[in-house]
Structure formats: structure tokens, C-alpha cells
N, C-alpha and C positions, 0 to 999 in steps of 0.2 A: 524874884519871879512869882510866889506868891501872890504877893502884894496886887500883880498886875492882874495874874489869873482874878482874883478876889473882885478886882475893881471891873474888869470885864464882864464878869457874870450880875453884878449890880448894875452896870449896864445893860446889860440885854435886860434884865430884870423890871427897870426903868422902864425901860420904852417899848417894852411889849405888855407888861402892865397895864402902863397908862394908855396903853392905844384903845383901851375900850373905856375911857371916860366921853370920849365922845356919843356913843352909840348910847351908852347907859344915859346920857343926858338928852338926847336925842329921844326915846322911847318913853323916858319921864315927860319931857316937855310934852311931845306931841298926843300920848297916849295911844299911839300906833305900834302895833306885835305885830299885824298880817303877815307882814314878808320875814319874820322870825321865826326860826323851825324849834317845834319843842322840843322834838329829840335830841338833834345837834346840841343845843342848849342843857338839854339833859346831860348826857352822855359829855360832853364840853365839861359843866362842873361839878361833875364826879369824877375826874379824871386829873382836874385843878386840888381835889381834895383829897385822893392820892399821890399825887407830887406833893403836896403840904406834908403829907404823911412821911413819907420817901426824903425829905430835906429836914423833917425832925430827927427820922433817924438816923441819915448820916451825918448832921448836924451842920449842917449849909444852910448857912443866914440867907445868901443871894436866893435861894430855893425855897426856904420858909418865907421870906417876907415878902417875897414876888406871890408866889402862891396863893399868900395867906391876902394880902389886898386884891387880887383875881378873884380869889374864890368869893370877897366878898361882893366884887364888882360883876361876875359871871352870875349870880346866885340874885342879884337884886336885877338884872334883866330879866331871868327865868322865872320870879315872882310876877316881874309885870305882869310877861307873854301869859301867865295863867289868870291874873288878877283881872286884866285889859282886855282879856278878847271877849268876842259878840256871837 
């Protein structure tokens, strides 16, 4: 039962991760933040960088490694949205 708990949370992990490669690449390409809120965005990856936290210390991989690719993927929109606006 493990096993599956395990494989399940790398799942979720998976595809809620990667659901913002689109947007991150989307934001790159077009150089467009307008419709991006800072705050949400704020408050979003400091919240991603306490679950990073929270998955170190109870020592869940599916929670560090989702986390930890979020926060880098959350954090490089949040740079644009400041980088890119007018």
C-alpha cells in the first residue's frame, strides 16, 4: 500500500507541477505580465517554499521534488511579472 500511496502523490506531483510550464513559457515567449497579479504570485511562491520546507522535514520526496521544481517554476514567472512590466 505504500508503494501506491508513494506513486500517487508523484502523481499529483507530476501534473500539477508541470501545469505551469505552459504559462512560464507563455510569459517568456510573449513578454506579457499585465493579466499576472503580483501578489498572488507573491504570496503563491512563498507558500510553494514552505511546502518545500514542510516535505524536508517530514521527508517526502513527492513534496520536495514537486515543491522544489514549483518554486523554481513559480519564482521565474514572479521575476518576469517584475522584470517585464511597463
Amino acid at each position: 500500500m505504500q508503494n501506491l500511496t508513494e506513486l500517487t502523490g508523484f502523481v499529483a506531483a507530476i501534473l500539477t507541477t508541470f501545469s505551469f510550464v505552459p504559462q512560464v513559457l507563455h510569459v517568456w515567449r510573449t513578454r506579457s505580465v499585465a493579466d499576472i497579479s503580483l501578489g498572488m504570485y507573491s504570496t503563491y511562491t512563498f507558500g510553494i517554499a514552505v511546502w518545500l520546507i514542510y516535505g524536508i522535514l517530514i521527508m517526502s520526496w513527492p513534496i520536495v521534488l514537486a515543491n522544489l521544481v514549483t518554486l523554481v517554476l513559480a519564482s521565474s514567472v514572479l521575476v518576469m511579472k517584475i522584470r517585464f512590466r511597463r
